[in-house]
C-alpha positions as CSV (number, residue, x, y, z in Angstrom):
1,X,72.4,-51.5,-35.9
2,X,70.2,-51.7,-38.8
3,X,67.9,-48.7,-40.6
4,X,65.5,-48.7,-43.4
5,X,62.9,-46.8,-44.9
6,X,61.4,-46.0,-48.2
7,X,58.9,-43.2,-49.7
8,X,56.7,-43.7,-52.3
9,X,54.4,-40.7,-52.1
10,X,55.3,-37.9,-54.3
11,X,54.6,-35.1,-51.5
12,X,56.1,-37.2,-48.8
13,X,59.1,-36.9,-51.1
14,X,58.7,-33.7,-52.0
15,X,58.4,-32.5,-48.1
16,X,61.6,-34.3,-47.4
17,X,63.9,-32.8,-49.6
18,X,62.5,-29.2,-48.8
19,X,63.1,-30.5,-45.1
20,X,66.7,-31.4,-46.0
21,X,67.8,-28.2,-47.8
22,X,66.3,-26.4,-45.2
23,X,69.0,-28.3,-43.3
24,X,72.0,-28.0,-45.7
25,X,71.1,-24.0,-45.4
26,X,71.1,-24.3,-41.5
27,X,74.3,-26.2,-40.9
28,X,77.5,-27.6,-42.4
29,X,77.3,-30.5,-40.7
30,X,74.4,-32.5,-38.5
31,X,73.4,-35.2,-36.5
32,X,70.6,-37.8,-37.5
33,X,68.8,-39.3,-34.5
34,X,67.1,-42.4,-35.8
35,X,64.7,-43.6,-33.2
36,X,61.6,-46.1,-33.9
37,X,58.9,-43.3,-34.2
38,X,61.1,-40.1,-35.1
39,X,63.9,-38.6,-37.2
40,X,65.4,-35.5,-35.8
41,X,68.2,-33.6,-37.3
42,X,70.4,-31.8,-34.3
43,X,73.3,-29.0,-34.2
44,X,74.8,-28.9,-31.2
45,X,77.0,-26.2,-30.8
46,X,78.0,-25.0,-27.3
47,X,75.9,-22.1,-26.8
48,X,78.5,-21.4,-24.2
49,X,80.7,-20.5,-27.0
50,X,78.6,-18.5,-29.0
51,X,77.2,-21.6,-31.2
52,X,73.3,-22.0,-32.2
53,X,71.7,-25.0,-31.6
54,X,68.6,-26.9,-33.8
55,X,66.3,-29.2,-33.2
56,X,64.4,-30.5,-36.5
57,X,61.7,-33.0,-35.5
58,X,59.4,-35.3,-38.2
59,X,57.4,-37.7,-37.4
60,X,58.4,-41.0,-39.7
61,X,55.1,-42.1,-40.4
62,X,53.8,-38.8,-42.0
63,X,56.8,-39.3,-44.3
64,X,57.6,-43.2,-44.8
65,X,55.4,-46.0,-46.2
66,X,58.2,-48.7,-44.8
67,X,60.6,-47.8,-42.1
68,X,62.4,-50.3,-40.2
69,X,65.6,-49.6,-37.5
70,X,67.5,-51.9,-35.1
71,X,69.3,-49.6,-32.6
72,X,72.5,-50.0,-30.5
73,X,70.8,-52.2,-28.3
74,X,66.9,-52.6,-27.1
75,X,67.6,-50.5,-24.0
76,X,68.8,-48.2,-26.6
77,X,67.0,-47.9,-29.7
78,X,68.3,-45.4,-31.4
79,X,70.9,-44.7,-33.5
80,X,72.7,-41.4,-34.1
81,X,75.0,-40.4,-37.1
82,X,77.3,-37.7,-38.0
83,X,76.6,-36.3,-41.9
84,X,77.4,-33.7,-43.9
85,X,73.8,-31.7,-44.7
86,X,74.9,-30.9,-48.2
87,X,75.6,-34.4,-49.0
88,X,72.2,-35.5,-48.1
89,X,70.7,-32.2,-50.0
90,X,72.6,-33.3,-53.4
91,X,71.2,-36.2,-53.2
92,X,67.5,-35.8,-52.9
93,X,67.7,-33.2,-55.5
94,X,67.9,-36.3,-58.5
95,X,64.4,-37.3,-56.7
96,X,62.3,-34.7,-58.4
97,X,59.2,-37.1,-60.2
98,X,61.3,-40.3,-59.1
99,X,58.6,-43.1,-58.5
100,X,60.2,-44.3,-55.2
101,X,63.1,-43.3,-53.2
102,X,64.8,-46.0,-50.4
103,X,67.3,-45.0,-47.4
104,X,69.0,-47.9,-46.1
105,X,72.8,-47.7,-43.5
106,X,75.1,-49.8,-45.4
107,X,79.1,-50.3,-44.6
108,X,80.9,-49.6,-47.7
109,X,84.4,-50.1,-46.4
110,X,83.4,-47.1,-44.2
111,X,79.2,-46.1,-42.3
112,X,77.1,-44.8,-45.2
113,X,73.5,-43.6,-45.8
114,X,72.9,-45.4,-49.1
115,X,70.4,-43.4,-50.8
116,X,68.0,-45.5,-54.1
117,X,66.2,-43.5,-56.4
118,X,63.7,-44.8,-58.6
119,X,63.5,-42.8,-61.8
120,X,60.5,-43.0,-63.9
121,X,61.4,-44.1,-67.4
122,X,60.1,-43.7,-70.9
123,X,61.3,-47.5,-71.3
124,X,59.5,-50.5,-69.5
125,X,62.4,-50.2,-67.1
126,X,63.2,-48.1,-64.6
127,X,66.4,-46.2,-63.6
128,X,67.6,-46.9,-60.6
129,X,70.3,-43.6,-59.0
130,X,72.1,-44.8,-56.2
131,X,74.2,-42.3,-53.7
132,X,76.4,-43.4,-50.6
133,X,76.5,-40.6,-48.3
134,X,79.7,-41.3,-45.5
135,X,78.2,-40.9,-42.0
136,X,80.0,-41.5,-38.6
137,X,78.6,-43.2,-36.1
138,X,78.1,-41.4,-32.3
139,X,78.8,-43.4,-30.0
140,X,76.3,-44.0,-27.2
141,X,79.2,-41.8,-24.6
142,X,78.2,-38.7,-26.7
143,X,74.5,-39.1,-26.9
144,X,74.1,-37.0,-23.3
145,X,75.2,-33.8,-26.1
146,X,72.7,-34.6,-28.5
147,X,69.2,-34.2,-26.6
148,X,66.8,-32.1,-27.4
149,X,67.3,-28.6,-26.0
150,X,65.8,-27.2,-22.7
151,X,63.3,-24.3,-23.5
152,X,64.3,-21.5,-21.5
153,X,61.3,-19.5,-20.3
154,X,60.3,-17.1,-22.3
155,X,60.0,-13.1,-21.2
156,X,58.2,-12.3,-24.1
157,X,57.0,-15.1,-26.6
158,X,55.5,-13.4,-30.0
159,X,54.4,-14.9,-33.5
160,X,56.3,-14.0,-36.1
161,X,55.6,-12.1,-39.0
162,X,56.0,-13.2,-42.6
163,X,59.2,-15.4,-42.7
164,X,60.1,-13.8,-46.2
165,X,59.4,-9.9,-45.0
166,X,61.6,-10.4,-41.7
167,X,64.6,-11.9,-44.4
168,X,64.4,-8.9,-46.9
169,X,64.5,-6.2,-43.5
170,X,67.7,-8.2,-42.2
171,X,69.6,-8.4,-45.5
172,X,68.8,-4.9,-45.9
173,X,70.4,-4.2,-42.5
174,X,73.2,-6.2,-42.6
175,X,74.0,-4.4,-46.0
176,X,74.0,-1.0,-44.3
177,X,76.0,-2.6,-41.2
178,X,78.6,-3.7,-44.1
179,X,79.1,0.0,-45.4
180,X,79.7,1.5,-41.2
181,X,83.8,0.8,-41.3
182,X,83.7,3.0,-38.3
183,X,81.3,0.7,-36.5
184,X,82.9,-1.0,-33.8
185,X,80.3,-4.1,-33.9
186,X,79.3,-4.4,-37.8
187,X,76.8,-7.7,-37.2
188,X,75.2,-6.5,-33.8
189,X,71.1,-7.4,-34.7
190,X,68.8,-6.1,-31.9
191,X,65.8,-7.8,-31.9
192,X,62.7,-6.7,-29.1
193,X,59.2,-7.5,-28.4
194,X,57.0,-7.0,-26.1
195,X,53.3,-8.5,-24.9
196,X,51.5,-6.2,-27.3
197,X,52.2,-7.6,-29.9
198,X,54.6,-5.7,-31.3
199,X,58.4,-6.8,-32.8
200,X,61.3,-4.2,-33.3
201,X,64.2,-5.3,-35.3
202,X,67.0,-2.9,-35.3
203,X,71.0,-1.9,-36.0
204,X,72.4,0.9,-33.9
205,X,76.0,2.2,-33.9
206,X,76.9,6.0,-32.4
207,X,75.9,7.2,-35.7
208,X,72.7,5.7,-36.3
209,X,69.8,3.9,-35.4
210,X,67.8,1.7,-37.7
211,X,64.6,0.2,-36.6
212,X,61.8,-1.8,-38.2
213,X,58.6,-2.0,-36.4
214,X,56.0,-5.0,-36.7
215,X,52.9,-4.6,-35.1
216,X,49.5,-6.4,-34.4
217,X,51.5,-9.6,-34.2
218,X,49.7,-11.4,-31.8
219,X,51.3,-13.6,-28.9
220,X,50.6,-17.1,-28.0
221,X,47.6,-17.5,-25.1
222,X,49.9,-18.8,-22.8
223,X,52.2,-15.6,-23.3
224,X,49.8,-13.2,-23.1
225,X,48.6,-14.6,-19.7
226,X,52.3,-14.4,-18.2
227,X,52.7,-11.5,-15.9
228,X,56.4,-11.8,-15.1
229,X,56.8,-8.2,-16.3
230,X,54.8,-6.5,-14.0
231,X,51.2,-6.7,-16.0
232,X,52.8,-3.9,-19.0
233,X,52.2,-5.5,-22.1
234,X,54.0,-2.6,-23.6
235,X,57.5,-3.2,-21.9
236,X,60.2,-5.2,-24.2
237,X,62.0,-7.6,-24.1
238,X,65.4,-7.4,-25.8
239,X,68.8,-9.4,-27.2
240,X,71.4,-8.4,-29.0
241,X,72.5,-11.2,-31.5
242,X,74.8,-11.9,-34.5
243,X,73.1,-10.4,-37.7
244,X,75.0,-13.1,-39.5
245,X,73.2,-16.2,-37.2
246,X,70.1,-14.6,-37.7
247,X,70.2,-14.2,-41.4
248,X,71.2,-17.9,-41.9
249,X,68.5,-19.2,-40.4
250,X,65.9,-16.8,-42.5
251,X,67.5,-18.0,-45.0
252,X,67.4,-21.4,-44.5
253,X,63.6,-21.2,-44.4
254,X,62.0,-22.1,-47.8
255,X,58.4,-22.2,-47.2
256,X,56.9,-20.1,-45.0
257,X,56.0,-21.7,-42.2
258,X,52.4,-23.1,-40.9
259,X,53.1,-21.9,-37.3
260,X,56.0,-19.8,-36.1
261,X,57.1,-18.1,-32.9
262,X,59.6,-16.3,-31.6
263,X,60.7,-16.3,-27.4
264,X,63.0,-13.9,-26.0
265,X,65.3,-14.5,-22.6
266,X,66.0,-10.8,-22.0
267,X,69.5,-10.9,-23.4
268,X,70.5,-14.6,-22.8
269,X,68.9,-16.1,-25.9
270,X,66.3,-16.2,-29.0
271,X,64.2,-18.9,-29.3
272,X,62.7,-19.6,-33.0
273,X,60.4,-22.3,-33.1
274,X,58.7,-22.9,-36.2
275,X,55.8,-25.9,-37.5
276,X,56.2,-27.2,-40.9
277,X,53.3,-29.5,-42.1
278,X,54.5,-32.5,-40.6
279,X,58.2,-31.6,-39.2
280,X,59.0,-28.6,-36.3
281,X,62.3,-26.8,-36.4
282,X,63.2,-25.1,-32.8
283,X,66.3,-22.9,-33.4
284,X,68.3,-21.3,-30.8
285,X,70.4,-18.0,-31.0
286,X,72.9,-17.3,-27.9
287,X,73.1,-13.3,-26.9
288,X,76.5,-11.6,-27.9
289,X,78.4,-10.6,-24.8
């Protein structure tokens, strides 16, 4: 197995570490697929047990002027590795204004992601940072649990609104779920939306109901010409999900995003899928039982 890249290009550079503290804020820990045309970074939790799952998606040319990869074999070529996010994140943040920065998998005793940064200098020379990230390689036995996730169809898909506004509502809610002791379910988020572009977020306990009501939203085409709910664009769709889950993933999200929707299984699952620029980020939230 053998992986290279390098960025030169200040935004490219830029993008990628936004894309990779998005990631440290998302999950502890991550899988990078390494493929000839793609990087994706994958949590795979068992929905089954109440895990969420991500799918982050860039295309390596919009990103790298050299990238070069060997994977486990040429039926197979691709290469996938256990990291730490944070690890990663730390790294790229001593990039800010560097002229170049270079990725390369390296054995160090031990699988690492051997990170160069090229500092610009005041001197003729320049600085070179260097960081080895540990990483353990997935064998190909485990590669079944790493695909991308099937897209459940949607009862309701609905854009979202401002990624920022729908963060400062849930933080305010989960604040006011922290203060009901008497609550029997503290971090029980309801989230609904129906064909009419319209998305309720609320809390409810037997004491209170809190709801916040977006409207005019819009829905995608192909939502709004789906007529599994009997033609009323007015009934909603709904799931009942950890606060907690839901807040973690607002505020993993840094810049708002060019594109983003939202798809509702009718209390199975949530479905965000979101377009940055260059790289796409499909995150999945399981139902509480």
């Amino acid at each position: 197995m053998k992986f290279r890249a390098k960025i030169v290009d200040g935004a490219c550079l830029n993008h990628f570490t936004r894309v990779s503290n998005m990631i440290a804020k998302l999950a502890k820990t991550c899988t990078l697929r390494i493929s000839p045309d793609k990087l994706n970074f994958i949590l795979s939790d068992k929905v089954a047990n109440g895990g969420v799952s991500m799918w982050c998606e860039l295309e390596q040319e919009n990103f790298f002027s050299e990238f070069q990869m060997e994977g486990v074999s040429a039926q197979n070529n691709e290469i996938y590795l256990e990291l730490t996010s944070e690890n990663l994140s730390r790294a790229l943040k001593t990039a800010q204004n560097a002229r170049s920065l270079k990725i390369k998998l390296t054995n160090k005793h031990f699988p690492c992601l051997t990170v160069s940064i090229e500092l610009l200098s005041l001197s003729s020379s320049n600085r070179i940072v260097t960081h080895d990230i540990p990483v353990k390689v997935i064998p190909r036995k485990l590669w079944k649990d790493l695909q991308e996730p099937t897209v459940p169809e949607a009862d309701v898909s609905i854009y979202l609104p401002a990624l920022k506004t729908m963060k400062s509502v849930v933080e305010k809610m989960k604040n006011i779920s922290n203060h009901l002791v008497n609550c029997k379910i503290l971090n029980l988020q309801i989230i609904e939306a129906n064909l009419n572009g319209e998305l309720n977020l609320k809390i409810e306990t037997e004491l209170v109901c809190i709801t916040t009501h977006f409207k005019d939203l819009g829905n995608p085409p192909l939502a709004s010409e789906n007529t599994s709910q009997d033609g009323n664009s007015e009934q909603m769709a709904e799931v009942q999900i950890d606060i907690r889950k839901l807040l973690q993933f607002l505020a993993g999200q840094q810049v708002n995003p060019t594109k983003a929707t939202c798809n509702i299984v009718s209390n199975k699952i949530v479905h965000f899928d979101l377009l940055h620029e260059d790289a796409s980020l499909q995150y999945f939230i399981p139902a509480l039982s």
